[in-house]
N, C-alpha and C positions, 0 to 999 in steps of 0.2 A: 515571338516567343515570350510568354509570359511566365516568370519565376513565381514560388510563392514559398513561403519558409513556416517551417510548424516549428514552436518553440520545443526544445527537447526539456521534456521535466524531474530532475532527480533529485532525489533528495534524504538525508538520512536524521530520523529523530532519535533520540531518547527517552523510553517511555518504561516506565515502572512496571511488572507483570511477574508473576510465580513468585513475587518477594525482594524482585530483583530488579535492577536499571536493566533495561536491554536497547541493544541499539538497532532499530526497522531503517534499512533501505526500502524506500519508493521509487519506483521506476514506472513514466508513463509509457505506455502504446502511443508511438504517432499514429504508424500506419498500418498495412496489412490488415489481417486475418480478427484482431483485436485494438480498434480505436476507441477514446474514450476509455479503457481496463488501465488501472494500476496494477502494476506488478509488485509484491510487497518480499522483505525476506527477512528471516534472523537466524543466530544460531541460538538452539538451545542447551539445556545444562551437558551434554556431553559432546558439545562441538559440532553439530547435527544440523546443517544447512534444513531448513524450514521454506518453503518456498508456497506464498499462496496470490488469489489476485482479486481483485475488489472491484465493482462495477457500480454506478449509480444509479439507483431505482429510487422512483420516488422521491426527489430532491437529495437523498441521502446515499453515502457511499456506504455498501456493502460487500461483505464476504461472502466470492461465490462459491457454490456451498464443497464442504471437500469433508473428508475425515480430521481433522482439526486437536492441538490439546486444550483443553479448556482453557486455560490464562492466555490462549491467542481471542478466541471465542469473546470471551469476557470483555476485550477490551475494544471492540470493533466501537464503540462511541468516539475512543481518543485517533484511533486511525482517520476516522470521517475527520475530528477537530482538526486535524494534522493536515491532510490532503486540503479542505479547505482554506486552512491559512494559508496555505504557499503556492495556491491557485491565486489568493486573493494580493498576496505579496509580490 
C-alpha cells in the first residue's frame, strides 16, 4: 500500500480594499470536486461573510466569475501576489 500526503494550504492576509485593512482567508482544494481552486473569504462593512474562489488560468490566478463588490474585483492582482508567495514559501 502506498501513502501519499497533499500538503494542506491555508492561510490569512491583510490587504487594504474599500479604504480599509481587511483580513482574506485562503483556503486550498486538496481534493474532490475542486483541485487546484482557492477558496478565498472576508467580512465586509456589515459583518457580511463574503465567500468567493479563484482558479489559475494562464499562469495567473483568477476570480471565478460570480456577482462580486467592486473593491474585491479591483484587487484580484494582490490575491494572485498573495497565493503565490505562500506557494512559493
Amino acid at each position: 500500500m502506498q501513502l501519499s500526503f497533499i500538503k494542506n494550504i491555508q492561510f490569512t492576509k491583510l490587504i487594504k480594499a474599500d479604504g480599509r485593512l481587511r483580513e482574506f482567508n485562503f483556503r486550498r482544494y486538496n481534493s474532490g470536486a475542486h483541485p487546484g481552486i482557492f477558496s478565498v473569504n472576508v467580512v465586509d462593512n456589515r459583518d457580511n461573510r463574503i465567500l468567493f474562489e479563484m482558479q489559475k488560468e494562464d499562469a495567473e490566478w483568477k476570480i471565478i466569475k460570480q456577482q462580486l463588490p467592486a473593491w474585491i474585483l479591483e484587487n484580484e492582482v494582490n490575491f494572485h501576489e498573495s497565493i503565490e508567495e505562500e506557494l512559493k514559501g
